[in-house]
C-alpha positions as CSV (number, residue, x, y, z in Angstrom):
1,X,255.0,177.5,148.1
2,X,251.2,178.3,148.8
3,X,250.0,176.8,151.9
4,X,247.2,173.7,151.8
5,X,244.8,172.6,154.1
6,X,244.4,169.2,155.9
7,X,241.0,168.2,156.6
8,X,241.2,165.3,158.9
9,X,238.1,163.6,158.2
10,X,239.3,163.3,155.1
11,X,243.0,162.0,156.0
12,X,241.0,159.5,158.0
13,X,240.6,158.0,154.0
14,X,244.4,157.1,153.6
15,X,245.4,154.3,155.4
16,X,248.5,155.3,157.6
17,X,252.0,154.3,156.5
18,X,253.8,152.1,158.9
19,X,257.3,153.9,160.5
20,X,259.6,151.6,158.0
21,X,257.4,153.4,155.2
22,X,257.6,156.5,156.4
23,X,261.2,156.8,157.0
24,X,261.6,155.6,153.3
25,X,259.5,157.8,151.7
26,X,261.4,161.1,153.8
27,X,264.1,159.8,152.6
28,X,263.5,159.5,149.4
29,X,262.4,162.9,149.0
30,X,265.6,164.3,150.9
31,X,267.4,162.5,147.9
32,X,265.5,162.8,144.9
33,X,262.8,165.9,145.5
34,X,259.1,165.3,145.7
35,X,258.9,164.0,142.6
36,X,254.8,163.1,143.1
37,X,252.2,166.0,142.3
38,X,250.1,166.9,145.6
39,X,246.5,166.4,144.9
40,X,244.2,168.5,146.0
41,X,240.4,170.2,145.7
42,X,239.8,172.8,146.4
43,X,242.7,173.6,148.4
44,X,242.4,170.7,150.4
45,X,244.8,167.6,150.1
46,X,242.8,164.6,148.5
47,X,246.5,162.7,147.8
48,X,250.2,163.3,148.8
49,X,249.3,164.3,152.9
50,X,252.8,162.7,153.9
51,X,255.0,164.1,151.0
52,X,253.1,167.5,152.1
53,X,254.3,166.8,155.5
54,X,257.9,165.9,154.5
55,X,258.0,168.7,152.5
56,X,256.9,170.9,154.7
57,X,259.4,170.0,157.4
58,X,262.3,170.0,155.7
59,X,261.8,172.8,153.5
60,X,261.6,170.9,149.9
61,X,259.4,172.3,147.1
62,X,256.6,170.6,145.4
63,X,254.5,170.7,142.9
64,X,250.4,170.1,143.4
65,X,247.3,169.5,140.3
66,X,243.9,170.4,140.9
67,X,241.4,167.2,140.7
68,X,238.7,168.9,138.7
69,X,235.0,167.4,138.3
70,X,234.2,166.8,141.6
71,X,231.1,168.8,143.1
72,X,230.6,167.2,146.9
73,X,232.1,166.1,149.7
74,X,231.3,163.2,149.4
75,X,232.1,163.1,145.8
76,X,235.8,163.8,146.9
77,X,235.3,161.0,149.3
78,X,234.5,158.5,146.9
79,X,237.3,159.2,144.3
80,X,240.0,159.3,147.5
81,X,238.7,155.7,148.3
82,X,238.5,154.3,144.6
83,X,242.2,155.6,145.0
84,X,243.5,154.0,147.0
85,X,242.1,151.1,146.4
86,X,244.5,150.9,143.3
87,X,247.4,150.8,145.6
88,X,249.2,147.7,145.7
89,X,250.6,147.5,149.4
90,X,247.3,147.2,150.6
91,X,246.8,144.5,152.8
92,X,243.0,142.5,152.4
93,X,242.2,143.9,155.1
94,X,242.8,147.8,154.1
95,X,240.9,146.7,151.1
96,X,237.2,145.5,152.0
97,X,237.6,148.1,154.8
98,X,237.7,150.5,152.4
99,X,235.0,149.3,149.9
100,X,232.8,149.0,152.9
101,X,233.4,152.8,153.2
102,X,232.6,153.1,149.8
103,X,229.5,151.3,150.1
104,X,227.4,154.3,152.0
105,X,228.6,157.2,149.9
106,X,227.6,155.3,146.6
107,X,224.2,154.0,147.6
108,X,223.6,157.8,149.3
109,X,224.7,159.3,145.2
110,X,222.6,157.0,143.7
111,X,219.8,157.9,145.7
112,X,220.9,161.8,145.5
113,X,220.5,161.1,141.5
114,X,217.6,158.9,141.5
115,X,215.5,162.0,143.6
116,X,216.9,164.7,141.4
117,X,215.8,162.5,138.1
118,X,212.1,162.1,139.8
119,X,212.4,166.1,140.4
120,X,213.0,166.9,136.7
121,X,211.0,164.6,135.1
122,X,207.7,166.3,136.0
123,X,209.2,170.4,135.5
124,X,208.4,171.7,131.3
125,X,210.1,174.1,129.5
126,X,208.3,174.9,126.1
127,X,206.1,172.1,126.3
128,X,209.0,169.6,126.4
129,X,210.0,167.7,129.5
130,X,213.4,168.2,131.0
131,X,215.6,165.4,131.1
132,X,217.9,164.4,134.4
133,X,221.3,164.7,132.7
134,X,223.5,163.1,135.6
135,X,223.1,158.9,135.1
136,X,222.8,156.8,138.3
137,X,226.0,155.5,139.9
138,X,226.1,151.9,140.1
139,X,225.3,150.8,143.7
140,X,227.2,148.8,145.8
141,X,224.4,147.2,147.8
142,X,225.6,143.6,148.4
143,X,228.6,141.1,150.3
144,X,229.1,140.1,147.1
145,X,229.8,143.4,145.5
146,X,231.6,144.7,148.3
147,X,234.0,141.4,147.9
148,X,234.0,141.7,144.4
149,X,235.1,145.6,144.4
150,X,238.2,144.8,147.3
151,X,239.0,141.5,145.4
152,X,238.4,138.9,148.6
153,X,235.6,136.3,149.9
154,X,232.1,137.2,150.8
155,X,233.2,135.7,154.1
156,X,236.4,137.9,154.4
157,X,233.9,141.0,154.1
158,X,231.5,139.3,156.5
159,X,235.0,138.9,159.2
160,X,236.0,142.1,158.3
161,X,233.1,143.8,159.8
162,X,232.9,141.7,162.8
163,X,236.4,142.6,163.5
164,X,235.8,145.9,163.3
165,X,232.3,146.3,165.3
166,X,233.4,144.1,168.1
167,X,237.1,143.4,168.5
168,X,239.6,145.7,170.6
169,X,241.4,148.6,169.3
170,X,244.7,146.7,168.9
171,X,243.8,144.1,167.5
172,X,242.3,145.7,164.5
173,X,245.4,147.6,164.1
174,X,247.4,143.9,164.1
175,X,244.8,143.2,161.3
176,X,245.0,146.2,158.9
177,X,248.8,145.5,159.1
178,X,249.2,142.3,158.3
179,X,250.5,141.5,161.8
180,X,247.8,139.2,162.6
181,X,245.7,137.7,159.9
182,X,241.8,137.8,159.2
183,X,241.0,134.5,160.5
184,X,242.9,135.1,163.7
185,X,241.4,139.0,164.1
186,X,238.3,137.3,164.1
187,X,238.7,134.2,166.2
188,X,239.3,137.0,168.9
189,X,235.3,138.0,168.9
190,X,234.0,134.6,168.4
191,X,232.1,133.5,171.5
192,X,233.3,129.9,172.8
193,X,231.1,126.9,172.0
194,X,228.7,126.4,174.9
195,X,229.6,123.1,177.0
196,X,226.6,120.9,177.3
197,X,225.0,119.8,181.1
198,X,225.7,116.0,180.1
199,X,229.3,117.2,179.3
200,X,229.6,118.9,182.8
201,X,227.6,116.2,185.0
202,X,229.8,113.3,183.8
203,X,232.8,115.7,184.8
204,X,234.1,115.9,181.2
205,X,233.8,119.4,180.1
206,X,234.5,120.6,176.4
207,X,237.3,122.6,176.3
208,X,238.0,124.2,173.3
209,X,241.6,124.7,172.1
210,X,243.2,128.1,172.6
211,X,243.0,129.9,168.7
212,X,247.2,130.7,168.2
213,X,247.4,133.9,166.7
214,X,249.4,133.4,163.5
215,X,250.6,135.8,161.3
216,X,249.2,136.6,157.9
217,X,251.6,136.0,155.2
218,X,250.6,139.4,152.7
219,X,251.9,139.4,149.1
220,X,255.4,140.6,149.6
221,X,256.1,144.1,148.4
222,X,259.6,144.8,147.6
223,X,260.6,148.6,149.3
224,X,263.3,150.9,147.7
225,X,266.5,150.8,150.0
226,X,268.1,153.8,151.0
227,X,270.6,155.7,148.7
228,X,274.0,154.6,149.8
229,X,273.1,151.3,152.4
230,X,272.5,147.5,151.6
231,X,270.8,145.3,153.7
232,X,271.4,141.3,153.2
233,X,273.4,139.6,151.0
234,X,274.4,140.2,147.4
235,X,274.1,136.8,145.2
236,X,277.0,138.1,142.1
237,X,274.9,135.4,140.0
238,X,271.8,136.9,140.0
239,X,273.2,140.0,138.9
240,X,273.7,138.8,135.2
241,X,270.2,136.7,135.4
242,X,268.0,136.9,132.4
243,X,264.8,138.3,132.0
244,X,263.2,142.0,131.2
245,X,264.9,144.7,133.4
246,X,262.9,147.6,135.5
247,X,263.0,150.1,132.6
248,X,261.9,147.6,130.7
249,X,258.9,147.2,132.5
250,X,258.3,151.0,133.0
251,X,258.0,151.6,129.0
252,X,255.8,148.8,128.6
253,X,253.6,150.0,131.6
254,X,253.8,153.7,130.2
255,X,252.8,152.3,126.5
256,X,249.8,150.6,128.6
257,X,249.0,154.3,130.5
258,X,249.5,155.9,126.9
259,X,247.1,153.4,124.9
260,X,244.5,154.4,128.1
261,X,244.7,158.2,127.6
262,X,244.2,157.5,123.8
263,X,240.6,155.4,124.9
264,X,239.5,157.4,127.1
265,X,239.9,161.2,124.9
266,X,238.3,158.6,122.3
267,X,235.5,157.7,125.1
268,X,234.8,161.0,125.8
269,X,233.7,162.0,122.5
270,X,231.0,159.6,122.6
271,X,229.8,160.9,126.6
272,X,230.6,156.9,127.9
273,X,230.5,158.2,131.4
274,X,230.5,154.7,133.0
275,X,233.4,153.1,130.6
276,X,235.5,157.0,131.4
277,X,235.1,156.4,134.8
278,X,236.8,153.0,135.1
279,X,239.4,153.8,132.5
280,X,240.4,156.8,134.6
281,X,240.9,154.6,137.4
282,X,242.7,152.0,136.0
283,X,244.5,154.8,134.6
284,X,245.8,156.3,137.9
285,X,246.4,152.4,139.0
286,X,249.1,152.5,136.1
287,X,250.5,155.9,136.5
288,X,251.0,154.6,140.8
289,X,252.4,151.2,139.4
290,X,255.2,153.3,137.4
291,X,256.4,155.7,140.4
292,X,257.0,152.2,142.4
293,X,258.7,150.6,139.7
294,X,260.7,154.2,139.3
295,X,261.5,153.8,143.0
296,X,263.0,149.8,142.3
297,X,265.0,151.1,139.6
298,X,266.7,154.5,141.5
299,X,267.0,151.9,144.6
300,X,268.7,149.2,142.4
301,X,270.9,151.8,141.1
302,X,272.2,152.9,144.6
303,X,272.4,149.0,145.2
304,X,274.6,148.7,142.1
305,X,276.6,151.4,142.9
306,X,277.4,150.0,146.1
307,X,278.3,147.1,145.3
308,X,280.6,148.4,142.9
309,X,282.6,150.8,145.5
310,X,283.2,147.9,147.5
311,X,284.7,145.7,144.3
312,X,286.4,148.4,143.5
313,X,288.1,148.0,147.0
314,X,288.3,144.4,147.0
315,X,290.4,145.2,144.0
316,X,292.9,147.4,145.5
317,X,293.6,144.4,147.9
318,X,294.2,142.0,145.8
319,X,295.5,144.7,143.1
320,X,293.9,143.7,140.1
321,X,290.8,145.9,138.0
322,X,289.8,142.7,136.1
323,X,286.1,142.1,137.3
324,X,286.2,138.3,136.5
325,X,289.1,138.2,138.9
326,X,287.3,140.1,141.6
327,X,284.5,138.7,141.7
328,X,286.7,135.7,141.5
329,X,288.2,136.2,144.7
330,X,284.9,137.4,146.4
331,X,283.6,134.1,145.7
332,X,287.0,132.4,147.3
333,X,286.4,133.9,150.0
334,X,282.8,133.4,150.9
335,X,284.0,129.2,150.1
């Protein structure tokens, strides 16, 4: 395995796993391999800094793909943010922090392309002007482009960045986790309503209620569990529920990635920079979509195993291999 490089400014661009998270993902590697290309640039790690890590530390081989096209720093920036951005365990937070990151490095391209295009424009070769080949990157310059690029309210972006220019190291932490939500993050910075003299001189000051702290209820992401352990309750009739199964739902996401690598070699022909651009993101969105709907179906597989071992037992007990009678007497018993 060929050694990579870490540059931490750029790790600072992946928002840190929680320890739950972690312990998962090390896990899952110890079981299954790394089955997730490294990316990198360069030599550098753009994606995959934990499996790297993991890999690293317990000896476990993995595979890495070059991200080609990208000439800058800042360029690798930009497509590191757009990526993660696609990730669905984000919390809102995470999000507009992110496309507020994004914000700088876009306007600073488009002003990079703008000057190089006013450069070129006036040079001849053979009594023809040269054209600026590279087209401007769209500019996000606006609240309402940031929101609209993290998917959240102008006035979420407008909390966010109050939160994160005045409020106390912990309590942005709370936020980016989910622990505590916007609102509350930014009720901590808000400056209390000034009482009025009348208030105070007829000895009736306004006293404003203490903000509670509540926690922010994020959309629930369902985690793989580890190979061989179950955690709750099994429900026996939701096992024969209907409706499309995991590997249902990983061929029709693939046949989505597959009908996207089709537009895009079709795109390409035609030199749609813009449209290639946003296809190839919503491309890796896809391909990140199926390794998490991979990891529900390995960790419903270990579930179902499980739960088989110990019918199986139950069986032995009450000596009979008929399932129907099992799960017969399973359900006597929890009566």
């Amino acid at each position: 395995m060929t050694g990579l490089k870490i540059d931490e400014e750029l790790r600072s661009y992946i928002p840190k796993l929680s320890d739950e998270e972690y312990t998962l993902l090390e896990e899952s590697i110890l079981s299954d391999g790394c089955r997730d290309p490294i990316v990198t640039w360069s030599g550098l790690i753009l994606d995959g800094h934990n499996r790297y890590e993991i890999c690293c530390k317990h000896n476990k081989p993995y595979a890495t793909i070059e991200k080609n096209g990208l000439k800058t720093k800042d360029d690798v920036k930009i497509w590191m943010i757009r990526n993660q951005m696609g990730r669905r365990n984000l919390t809102d937070f995470q999000r507009t922090e992110l496309a507020l990151r994004l914000k700088p490095l876009l306007e600073k391209k488009a002003k990079e392309n703008q000057n190089s295009g006013l450069e070129t424009s006036g040079k001849r070769h053979e009594g023809k002007v040269l054209q600026n080949s590279a087209k401007p990157i769209e500019r996000i310059n606006t609240t309402e482009e940031i929101a609209k690029s993290a998917g959240v309210s102008r006035d979420t972006v407008q909390k966010v960045q109050k939160v994160l220019s005045k409020a106390e190291p912990e309590i942005i932490e709370k936020a980016r986790s989910g622990e505590i939500s916007i609102n509350a993050a930014a009720k901590t910075v808000t400056p209390p309503k000034p009482v009025s003299p009348q208030d105070s001189d007829m000895g009736n000051p306004i006293s404003e209620p203490a903000d509670e702290v509540t926690a922010e209820q994020p959309e629930k992401i369902i985690d793989p569990e580890p190979a061989g352990e179950i955690t709750g309750s099994v429900n026996l009739d939701d096992a024969f529920s209907d409706g499309p199964t995991l590997e249902e739902l990983i061929d029709e996401t693939q046949r989505e990635n597959e009908q996207l690598h089709r537009k895009i070699e079709s795109l390409t022909k035609d030199d749609k920079d813009a449209e290639i651009v946003r296809l190839q993101d919503l491309n890796f969105a896809l391909s990140r979509q199926i390794d998490t709907l991979t990891a529900e179906v390995g960790a419903a597989k270990n579930q179902a195993r499980y739960v088989t071992s110990k019918l199986r037992e139950i069986g032995k007990i009450v000596e009979t291999e008929d399932w129907s009678e099992i799960v017969s007497a399973v359900r006597r018993l929890k009566s």
